[in-house]
DRENDO-1510 file (C-alpha; in Angstrom, 1 decimal, always signed):
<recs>
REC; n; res; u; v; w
REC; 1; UNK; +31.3; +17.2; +3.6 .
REC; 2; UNK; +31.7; +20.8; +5.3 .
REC; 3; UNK; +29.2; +20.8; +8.1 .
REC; 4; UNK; +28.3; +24.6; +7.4 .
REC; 5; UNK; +27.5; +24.1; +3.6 .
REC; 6; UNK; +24.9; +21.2; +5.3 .
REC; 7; UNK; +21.5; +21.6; +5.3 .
REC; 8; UNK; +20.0; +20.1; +7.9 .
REC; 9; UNK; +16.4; +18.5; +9.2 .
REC; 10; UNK; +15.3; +16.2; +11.7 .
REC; 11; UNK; +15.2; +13.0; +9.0 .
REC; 12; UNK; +16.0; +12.4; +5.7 .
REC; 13; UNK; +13.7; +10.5; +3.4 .
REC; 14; UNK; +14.7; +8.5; +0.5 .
REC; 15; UNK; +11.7; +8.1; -1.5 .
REC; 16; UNK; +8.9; +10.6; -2.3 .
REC; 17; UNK; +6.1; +8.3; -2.7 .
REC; 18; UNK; +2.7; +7.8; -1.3 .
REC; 19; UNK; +4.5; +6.5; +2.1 .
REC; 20; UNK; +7.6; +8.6; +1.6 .
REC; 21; UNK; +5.6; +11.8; +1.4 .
REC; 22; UNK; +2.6; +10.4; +4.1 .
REC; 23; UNK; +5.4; +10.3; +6.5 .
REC; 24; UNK; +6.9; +13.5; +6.1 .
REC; 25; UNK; +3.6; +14.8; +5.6 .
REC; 26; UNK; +2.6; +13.3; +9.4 .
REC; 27; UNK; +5.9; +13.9; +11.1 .
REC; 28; UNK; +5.3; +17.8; +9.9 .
REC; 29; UNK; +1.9; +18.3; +11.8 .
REC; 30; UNK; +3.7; +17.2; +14.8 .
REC; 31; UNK; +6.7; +20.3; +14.2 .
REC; 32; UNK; +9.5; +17.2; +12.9 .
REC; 33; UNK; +11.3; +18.5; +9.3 .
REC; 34; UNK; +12.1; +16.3; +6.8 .
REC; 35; UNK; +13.9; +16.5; +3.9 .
REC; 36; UNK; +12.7; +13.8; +0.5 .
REC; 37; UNK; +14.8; +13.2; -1.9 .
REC; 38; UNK; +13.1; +11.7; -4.9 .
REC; 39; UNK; +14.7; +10.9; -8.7 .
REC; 40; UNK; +11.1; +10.7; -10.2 .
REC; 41; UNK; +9.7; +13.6; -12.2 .
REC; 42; UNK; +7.3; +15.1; -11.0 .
REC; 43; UNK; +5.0; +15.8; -14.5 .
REC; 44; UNK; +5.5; +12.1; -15.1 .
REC; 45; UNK; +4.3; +11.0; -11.2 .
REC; 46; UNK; +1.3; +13.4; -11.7 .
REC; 47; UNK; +0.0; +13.1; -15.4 .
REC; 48; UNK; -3.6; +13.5; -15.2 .
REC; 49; UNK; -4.8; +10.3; -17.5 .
REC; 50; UNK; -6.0; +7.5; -15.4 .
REC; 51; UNK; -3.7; +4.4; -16.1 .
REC; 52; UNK; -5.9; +1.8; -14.6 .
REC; 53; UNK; -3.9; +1.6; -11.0 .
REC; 54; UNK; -6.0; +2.0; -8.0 .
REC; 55; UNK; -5.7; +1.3; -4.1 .
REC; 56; UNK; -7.8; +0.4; -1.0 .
REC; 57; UNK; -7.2; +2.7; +1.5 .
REC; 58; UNK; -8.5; +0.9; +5.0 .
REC; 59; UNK; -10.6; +3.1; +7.2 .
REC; 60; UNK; -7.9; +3.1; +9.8 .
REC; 61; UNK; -5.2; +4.4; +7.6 .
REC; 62; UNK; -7.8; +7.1; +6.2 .
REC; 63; UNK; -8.0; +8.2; +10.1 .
REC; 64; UNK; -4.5; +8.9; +9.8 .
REC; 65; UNK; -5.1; +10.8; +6.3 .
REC; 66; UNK; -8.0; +13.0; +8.0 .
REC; 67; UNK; -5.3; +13.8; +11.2 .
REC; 68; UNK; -2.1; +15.2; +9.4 .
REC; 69; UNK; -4.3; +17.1; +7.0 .
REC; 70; UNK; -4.9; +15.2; +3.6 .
REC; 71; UNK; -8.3; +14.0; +4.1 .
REC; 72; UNK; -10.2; +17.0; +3.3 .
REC; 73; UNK; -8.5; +16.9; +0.0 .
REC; 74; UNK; -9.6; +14.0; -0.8 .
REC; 75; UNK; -13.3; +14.1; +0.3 .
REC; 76; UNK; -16.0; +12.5; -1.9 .
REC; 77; UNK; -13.2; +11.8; -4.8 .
REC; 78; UNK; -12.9; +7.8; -3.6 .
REC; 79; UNK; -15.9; +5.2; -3.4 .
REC; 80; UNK; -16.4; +3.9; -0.2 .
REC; 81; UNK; -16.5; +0.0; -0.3 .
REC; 82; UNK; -19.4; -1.3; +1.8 .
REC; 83; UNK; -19.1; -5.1; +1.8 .
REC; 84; UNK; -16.8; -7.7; +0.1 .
REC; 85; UNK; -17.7; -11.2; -1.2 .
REC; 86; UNK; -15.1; -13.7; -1.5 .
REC; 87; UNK; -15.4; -16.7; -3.8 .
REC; 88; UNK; -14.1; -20.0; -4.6 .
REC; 89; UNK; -14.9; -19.5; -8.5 .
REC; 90; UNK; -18.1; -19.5; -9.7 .
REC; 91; UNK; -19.5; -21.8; -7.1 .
REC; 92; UNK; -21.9; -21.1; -4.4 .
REC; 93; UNK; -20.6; -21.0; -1.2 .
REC; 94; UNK; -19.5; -17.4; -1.1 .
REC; 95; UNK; -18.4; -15.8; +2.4 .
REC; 96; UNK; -19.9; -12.0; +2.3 .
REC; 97; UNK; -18.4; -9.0; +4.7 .
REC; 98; UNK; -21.1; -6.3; +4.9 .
REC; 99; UNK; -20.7; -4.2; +8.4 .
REC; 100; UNK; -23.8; -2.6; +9.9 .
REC; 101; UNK; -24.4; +0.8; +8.9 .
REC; 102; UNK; -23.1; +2.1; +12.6 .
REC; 103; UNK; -19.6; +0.6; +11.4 .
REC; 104; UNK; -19.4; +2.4; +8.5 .
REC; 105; UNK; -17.4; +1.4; +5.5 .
REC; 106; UNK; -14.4; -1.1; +5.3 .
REC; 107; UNK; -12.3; +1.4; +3.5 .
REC; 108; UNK; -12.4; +3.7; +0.5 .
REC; 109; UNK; -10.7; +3.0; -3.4 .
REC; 110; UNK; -8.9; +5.7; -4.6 .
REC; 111; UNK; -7.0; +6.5; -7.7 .
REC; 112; UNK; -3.2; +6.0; -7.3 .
REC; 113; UNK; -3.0; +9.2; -9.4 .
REC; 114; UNK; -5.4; +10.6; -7.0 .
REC; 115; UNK; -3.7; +9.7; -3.9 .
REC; 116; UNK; +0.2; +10.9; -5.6 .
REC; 117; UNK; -1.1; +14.1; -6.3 .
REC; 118; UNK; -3.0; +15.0; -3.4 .
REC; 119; UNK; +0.0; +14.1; -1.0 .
REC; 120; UNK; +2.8; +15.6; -3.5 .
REC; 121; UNK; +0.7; +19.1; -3.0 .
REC; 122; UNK; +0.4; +18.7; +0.3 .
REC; 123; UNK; +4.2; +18.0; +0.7 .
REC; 124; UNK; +5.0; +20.4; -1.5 .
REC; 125; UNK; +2.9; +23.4; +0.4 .
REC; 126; UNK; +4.4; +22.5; +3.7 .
REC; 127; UNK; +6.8; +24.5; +5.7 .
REC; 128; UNK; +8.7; +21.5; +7.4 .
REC; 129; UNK; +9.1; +19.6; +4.2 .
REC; 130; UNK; +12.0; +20.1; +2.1 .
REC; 131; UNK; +11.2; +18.4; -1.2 .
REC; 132; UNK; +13.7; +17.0; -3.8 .
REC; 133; UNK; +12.4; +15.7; -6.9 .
REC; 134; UNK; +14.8; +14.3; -10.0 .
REC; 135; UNK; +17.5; +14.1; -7.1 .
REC; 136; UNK; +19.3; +11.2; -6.2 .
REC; 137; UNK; +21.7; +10.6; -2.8 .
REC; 138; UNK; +24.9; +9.8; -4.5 .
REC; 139; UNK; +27.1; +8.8; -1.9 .
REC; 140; UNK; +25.9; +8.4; +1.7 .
REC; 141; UNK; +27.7; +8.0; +5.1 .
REC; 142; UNK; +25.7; +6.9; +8.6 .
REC; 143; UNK; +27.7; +6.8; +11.7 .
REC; 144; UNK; +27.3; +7.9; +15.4 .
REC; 145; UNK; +27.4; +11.2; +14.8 .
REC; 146; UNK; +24.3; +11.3; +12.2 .
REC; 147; UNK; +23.8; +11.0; +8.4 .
REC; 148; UNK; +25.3; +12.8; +5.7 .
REC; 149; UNK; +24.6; +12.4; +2.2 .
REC; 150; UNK; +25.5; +13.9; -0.9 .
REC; 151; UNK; +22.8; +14.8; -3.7 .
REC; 152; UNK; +23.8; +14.3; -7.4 .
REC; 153; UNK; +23.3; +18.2; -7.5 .
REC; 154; UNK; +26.3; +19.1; -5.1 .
REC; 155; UNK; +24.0; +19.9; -2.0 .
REC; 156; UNK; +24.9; +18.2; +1.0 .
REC; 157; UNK; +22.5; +17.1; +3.7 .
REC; 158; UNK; +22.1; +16.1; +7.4 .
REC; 159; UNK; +19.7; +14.7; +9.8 .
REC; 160; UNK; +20.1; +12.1; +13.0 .
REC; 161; UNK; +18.1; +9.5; +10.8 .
REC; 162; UNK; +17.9; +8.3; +7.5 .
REC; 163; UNK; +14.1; +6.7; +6.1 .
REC; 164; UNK; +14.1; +4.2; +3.4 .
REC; 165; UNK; +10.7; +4.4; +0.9 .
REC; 166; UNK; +12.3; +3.8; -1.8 .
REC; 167; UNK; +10.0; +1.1; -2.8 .
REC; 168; UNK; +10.6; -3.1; -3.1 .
REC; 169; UNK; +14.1; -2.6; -4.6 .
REC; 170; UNK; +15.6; +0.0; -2.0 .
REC; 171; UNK; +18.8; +0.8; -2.8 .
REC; 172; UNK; +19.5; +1.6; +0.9 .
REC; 173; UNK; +18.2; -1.6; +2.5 .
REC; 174; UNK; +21.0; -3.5; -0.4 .
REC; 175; UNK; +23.5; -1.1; +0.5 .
REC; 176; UNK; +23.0; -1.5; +4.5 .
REC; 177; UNK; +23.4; -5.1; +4.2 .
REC; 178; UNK; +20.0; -6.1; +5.3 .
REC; 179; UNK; +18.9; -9.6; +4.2 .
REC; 180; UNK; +15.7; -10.4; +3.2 .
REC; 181; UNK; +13.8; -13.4; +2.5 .
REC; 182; UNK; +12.1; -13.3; -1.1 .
REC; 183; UNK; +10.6; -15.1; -3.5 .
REC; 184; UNK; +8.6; -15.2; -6.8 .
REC; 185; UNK; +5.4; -16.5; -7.3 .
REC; 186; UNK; +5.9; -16.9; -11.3 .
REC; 187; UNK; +2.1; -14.8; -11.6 .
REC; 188; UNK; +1.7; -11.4; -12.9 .
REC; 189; UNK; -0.9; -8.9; -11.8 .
REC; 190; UNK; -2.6; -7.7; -14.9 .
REC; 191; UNK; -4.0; -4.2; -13.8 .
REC; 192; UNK; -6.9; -1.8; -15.7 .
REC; 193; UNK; -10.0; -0.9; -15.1 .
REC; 194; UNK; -13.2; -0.5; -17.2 .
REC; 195; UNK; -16.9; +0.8; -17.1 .
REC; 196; UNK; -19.9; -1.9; -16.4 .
REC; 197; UNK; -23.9; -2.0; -17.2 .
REC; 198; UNK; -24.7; -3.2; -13.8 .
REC; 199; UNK; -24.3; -1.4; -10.3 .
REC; 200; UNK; -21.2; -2.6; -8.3 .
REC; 201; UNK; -23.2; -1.4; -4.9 .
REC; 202; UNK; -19.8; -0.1; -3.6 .
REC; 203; UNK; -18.9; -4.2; -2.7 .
REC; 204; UNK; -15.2; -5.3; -3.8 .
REC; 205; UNK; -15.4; -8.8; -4.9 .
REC; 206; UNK; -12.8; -11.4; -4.8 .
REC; 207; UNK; -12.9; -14.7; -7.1 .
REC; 208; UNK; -10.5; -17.4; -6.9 .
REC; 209; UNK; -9.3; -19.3; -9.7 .
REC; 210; UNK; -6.5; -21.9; -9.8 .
REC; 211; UNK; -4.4; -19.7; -11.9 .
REC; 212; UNK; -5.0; -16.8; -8.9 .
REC; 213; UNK; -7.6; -14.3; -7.4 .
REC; 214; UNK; -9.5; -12.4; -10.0 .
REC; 215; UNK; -10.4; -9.6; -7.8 .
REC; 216; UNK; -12.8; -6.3; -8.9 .
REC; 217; UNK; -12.8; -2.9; -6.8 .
REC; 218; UNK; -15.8; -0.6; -7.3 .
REC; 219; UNK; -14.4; +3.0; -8.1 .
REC; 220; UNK; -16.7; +5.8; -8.4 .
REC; 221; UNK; -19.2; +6.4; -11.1 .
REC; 222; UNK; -18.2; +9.5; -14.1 .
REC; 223; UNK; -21.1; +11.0; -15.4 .
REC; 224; UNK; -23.4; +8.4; -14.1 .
REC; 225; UNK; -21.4; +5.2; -15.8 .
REC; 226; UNK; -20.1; +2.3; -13.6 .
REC; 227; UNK; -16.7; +1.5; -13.1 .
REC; 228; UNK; -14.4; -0.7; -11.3 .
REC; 229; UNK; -11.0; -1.6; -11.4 .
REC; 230; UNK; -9.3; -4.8; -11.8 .
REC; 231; UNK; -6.6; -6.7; -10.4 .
REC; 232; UNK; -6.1; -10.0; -12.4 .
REC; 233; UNK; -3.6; -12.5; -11.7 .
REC; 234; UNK; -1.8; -15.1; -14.5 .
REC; 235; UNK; +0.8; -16.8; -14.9 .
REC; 236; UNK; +4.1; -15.0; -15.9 .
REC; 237; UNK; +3.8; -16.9; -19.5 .
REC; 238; UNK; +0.4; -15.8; -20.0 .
REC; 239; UNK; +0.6; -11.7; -18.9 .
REC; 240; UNK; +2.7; -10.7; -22.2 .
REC; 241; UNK; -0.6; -11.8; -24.1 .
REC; 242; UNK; -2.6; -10.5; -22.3 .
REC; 243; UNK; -1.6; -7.3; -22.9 .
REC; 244; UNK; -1.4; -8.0; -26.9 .
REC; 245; UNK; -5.1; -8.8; -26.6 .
REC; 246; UNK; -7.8; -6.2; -28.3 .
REC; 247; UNK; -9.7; -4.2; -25.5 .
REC; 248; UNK; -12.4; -6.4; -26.7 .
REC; 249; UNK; -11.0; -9.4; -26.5 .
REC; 250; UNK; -9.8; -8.5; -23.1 .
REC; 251; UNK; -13.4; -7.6; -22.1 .
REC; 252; UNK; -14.9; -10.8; -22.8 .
REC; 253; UNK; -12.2; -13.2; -21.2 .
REC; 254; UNK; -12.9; -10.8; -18.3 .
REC; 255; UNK; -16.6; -11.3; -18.6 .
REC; 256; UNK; -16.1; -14.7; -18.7 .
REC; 257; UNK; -14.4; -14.8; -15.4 .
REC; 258; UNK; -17.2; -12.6; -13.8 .
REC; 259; UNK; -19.6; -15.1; -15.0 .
REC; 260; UNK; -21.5; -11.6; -16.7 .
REC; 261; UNK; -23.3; -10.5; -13.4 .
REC; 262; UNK; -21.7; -6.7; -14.0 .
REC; 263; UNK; -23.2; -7.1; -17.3 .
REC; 264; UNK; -21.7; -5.6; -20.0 .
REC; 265; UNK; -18.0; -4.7; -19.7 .
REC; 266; UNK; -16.5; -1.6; -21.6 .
REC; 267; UNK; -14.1; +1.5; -22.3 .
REC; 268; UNK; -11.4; -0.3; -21.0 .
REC; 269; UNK; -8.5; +1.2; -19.2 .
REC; 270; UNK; -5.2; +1.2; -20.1 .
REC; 271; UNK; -3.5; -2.1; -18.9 .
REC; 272; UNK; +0.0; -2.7; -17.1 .
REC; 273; UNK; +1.3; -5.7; -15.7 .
REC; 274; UNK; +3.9; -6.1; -12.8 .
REC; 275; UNK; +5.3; -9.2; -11.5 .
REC; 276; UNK; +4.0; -11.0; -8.2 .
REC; 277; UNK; +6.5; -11.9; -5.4 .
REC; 278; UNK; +7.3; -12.1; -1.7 .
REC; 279; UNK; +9.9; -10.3; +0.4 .
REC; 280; UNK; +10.4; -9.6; +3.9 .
REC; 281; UNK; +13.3; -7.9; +5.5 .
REC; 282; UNK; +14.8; -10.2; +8.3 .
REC; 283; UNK; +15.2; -6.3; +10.4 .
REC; 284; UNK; +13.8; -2.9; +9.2 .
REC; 285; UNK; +16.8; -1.5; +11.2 .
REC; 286; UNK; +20.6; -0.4; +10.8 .
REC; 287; UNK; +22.2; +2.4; +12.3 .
REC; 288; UNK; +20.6; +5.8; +11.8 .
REC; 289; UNK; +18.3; +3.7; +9.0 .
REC; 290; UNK; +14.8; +2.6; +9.6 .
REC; 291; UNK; +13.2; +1.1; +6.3 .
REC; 292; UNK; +9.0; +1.4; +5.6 .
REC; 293; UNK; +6.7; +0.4; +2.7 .
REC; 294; UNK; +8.0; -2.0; +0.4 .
REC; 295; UNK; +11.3; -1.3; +1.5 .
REC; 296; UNK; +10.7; -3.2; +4.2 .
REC; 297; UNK; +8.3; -5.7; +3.1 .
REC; 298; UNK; +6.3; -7.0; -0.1 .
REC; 299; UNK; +3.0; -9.1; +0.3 .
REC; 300; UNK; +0.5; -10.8; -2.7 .
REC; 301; UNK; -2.2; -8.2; -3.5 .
REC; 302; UNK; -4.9; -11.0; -2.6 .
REC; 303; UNK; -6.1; -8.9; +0.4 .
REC; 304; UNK; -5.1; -5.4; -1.0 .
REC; 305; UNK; -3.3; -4.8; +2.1 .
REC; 306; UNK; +0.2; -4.1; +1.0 .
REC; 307; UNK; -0.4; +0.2; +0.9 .
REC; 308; UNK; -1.9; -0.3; +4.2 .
REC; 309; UNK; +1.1; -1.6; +6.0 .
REC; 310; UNK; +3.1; +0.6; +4.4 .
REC; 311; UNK; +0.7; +3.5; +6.0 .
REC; 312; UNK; +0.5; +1.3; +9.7 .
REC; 313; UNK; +4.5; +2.1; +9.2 .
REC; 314; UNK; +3.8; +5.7; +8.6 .
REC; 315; UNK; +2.0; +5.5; +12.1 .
REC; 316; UNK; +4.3; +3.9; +14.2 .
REC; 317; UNK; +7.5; +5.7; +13.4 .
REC; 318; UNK; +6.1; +9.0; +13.3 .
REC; 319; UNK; +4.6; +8.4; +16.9 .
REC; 320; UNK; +8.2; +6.9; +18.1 .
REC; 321; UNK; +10.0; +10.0; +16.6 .
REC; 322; UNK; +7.2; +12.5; +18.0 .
REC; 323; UNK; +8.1; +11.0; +21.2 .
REC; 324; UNK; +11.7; +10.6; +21.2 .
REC; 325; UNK; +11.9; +14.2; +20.1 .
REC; 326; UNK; +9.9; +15.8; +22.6 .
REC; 327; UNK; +12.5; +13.2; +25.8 .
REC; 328; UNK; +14.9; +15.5; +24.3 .
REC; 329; UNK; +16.7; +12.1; +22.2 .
REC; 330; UNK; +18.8; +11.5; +19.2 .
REC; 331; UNK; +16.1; +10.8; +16.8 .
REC; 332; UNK; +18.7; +8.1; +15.2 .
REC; 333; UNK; +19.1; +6.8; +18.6 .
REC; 334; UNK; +19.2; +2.6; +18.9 .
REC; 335; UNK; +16.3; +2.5; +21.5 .
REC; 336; UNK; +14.2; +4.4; +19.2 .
REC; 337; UNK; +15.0; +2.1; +16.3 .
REC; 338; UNK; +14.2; -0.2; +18.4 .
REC; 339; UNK; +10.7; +0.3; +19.7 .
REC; 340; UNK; +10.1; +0.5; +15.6 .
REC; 341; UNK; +11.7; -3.2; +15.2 .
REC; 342; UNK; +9.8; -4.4; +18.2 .
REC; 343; UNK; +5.8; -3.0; +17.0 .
REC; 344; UNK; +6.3; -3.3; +13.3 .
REC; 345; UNK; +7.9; -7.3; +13.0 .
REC; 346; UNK; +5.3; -9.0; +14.1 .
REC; 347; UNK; +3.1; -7.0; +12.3 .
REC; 348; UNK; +4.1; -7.3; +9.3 .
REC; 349; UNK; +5.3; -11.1; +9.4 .
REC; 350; UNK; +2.1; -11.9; +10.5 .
REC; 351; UNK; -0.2; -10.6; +7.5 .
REC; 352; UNK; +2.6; -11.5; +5.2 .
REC; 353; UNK; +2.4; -15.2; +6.0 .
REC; 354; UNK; -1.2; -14.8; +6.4 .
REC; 355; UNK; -1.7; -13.4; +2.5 .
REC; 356; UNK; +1.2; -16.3; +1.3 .
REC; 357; UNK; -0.8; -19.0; +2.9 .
REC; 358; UNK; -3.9; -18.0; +1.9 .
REC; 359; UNK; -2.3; -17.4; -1.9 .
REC; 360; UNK; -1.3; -21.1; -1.9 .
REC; 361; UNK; -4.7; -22.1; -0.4 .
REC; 362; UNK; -6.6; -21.2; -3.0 .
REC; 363; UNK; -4.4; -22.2; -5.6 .
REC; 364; UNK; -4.1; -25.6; -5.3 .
REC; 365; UNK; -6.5; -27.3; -8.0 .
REC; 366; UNK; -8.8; -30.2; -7.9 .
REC; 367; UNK; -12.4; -30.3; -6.6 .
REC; 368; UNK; -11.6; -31.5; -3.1 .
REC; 369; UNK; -9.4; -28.7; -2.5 .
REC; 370; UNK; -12.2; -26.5; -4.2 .
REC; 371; UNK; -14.6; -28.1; -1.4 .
REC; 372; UNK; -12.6; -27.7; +1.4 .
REC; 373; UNK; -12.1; -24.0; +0.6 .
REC; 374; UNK; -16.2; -24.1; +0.1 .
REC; 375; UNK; -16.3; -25.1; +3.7 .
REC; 376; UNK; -13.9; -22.9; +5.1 .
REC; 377; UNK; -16.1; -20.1; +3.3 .
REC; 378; UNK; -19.4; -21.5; +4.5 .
REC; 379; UNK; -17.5; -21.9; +7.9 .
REC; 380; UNK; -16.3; -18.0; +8.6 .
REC; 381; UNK; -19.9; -17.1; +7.2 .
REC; 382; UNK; -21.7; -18.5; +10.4 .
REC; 383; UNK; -19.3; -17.8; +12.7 .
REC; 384; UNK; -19.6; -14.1; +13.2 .
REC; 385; UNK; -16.5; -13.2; +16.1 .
REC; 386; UNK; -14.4; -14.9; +12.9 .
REC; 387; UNK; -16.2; -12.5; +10.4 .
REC; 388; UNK; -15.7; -10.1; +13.0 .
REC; 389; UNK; -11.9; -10.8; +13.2 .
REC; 390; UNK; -11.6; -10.2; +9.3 .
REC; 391; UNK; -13.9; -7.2; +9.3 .
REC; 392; UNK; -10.9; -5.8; +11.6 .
REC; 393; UNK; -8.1; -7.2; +9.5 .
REC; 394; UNK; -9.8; -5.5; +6.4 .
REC; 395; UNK; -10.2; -2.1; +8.2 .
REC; 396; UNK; -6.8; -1.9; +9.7 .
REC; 397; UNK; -8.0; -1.8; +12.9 .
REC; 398; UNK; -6.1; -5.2; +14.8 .
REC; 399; UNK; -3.1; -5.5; +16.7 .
REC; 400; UNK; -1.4; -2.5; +18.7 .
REC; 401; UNK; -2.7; +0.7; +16.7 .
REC; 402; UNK; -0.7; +3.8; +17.0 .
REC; 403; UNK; -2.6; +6.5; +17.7 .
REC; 404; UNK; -2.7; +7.9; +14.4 .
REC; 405; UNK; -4.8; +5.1; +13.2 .
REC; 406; UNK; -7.1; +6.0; +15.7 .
REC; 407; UNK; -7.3; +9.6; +14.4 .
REC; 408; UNK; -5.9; +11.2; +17.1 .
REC; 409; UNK; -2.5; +13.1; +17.0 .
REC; 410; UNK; +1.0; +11.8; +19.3 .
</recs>
């Protein structure tokens, strides 16, 4: 690769996605360049019609949203959830997380489509962002000297580090040779949405079953009709027919569940399914790489955390490479890398254990296990640092924040 047909930037990122472009998007208010190199197209990524998928965006990563610039965009278009309920079926007994009205809200649901468009334009307006879409990095080379890769267009590209976003099947992370420990929990995640008689009062409630966690996200109202979204797990055998079932018939097995206190369920969404499993790479590390988002780790949806580690990522690299740029270092340097090894594995270990356990927890059947999960419930409920301690967890707010979590900039 000649080095003056090169064009160059301070990273490279594989993987235009929400934490592909959130990255660039936050290394660029803080004068880093980045070039994304994406093989999606973009009028697919950005079709207008809602397909069901949406995401809870904690209030700590929506501090980092409102500091590089994308949360004015998205002002008033996402429904703030106020409380969550959590409970073991039907049964009484269930453990309720309402902050005071000083606290403000837990987090916010959004669209996905919402949240892709929003950051695409944003990417795609900004001066330090170089964005490649329907382009793929056919042959790659990382060494001391930097990165080079080659785009399936004949452009050739350089930067001192290369950023893996690529999703839960990075090609970079299987072509650096980093393990990772993964497994399948033989569920499927059945995901829509639909419209409701009742109020959802802006509370996210979470019902465990046997088979999984039911769980039902209020989204915003259109034109004054209720509407939440839905994240249903089933067994691997059961999502095919699920899917085959009328939108009626879908309704009522999901009224069943809900025990009818939405009232009734309609107009529903359209419905995808995706597969439920575990991975977690043993480093997030190589020379010149550093891997985020699913890339470098994939958690069960029970505590709808997995976008928000993928945004604490965001945080702490950008703020290691804001630093390390303005020492004067190698932004592939090993210490930098690092730093990013050091505050992001325990993280991320952490909740991932935490949302396996608690997956198998509440799976296990019988009606001792359902009363000992009762009493756990009953227990958190009047113990209120414990509540406290989850309130945290659900707002992104434990552990070492960087500061763009707090809302301020590096």
């Amino acid at each position: 690769m000649e080095q003056s047909l090169q064009q160059r930037a301070d990273v490279i990122i594989l993987g235009g996605g929400l934490v592909g472009c959130s990255l660039a998007l936050a290394l660029d208010a803080h004068g880093l360049t980045s070039i994304v190199v994406d093989p999606a197209d973009p009028a697919v990524m950005l079709a207008p019609g809602f397909d069901g998928r949406a995401s809870a965006v904690a209030s700590a990563s929506h501090r980092m949203l409102d500091a590089i610039g994308v949360g004015g965009a998205l002002a008033g278009k996402g429904c703030p959830i106020e409380s969550i309920r959590v409970s073991d079926g039907l049964a009484p007994g269930a453990l309720d997380f309402a902050p005071g009205a000083e606290d403000g809200a837990l987090g916010t649901m959004y669209e996905n489509r919402l949240l892709r468009q929003t950051l695409h334009r944003a990417a795609s307006a900004a001066d330090g962002i170089d964005l490649r879409m329907q382009r793929r990095a056919g042959s790659i080379e990382r060494d001391s000297t930097g990165v080079r890769a080659m785009l399936d267009d004949g452009a050739t590209i350089a930067a001192p580090l290369l950023i893996a976003a690529e999703g839960r099947n990075s090609p970079m992370r299987t072509a650096a040779g980093l393990r990772i420990a993964r497994w399948s929990y033989h569920h499927n995640a059945i995901i829509t949405a639909f419209e409701h008689e009742r109020p959802h009062e802006n509370c996210a409630f979470e019902i465990f079953y046997p088979a999984g966690p039911f769980a039902i996200l209020p989204l915003l109202p259109i034109e004054g009709r209720n509407r939440s979204a839905l994240v249903w797990t089933v067994s691997e055998r059961e999502a095919p027919g699920m899917l085959k079932l009328s939108d009626r018939g879908f309704l009522g097995e999901a009224e069943k569940r809900m025990g009818g206190f939405l009232g009734t369920l309609s107009n529903l969404a359209p419905r995808s399914t995706y597969p439920l499993g575990f991975h977690h790479a043993a480093t997030i590390t190589a020379e010149r790489l550093a891997l985020v988002g699913d890339a470098a780790h994939g958690i069960h949806p029970i505590a709808g955390q997995g976008l928000n580690l993928g945004f604490r990522d965001v945080a702490t690299l950008a703020e290691i490479l804001v630093e390390g740029k303005r020492l004067g270092m190698d932004l592939g340097d090993p210490q930098l890398l690092a730093r990013y090894e050091r505050w992001r594995g325990l993280d991320t270990l952490m909740v991932a254990v935490a949302t396996d356990g608690l997956n198998r927890l509440f799976g296990i059947p019988g009606k001792s296990a359902s009363a000992v999960r009762r009493f756990g419930l009953s227990a958190v409920q009047a113990i209120p640092p414990l509540k406290a301690r989850f309130m945290a967890e659900a707002r992104g707010e434990s552990g070492d924040l960087p500061k763009l979590l707090q809302g301020e900039m590096v």
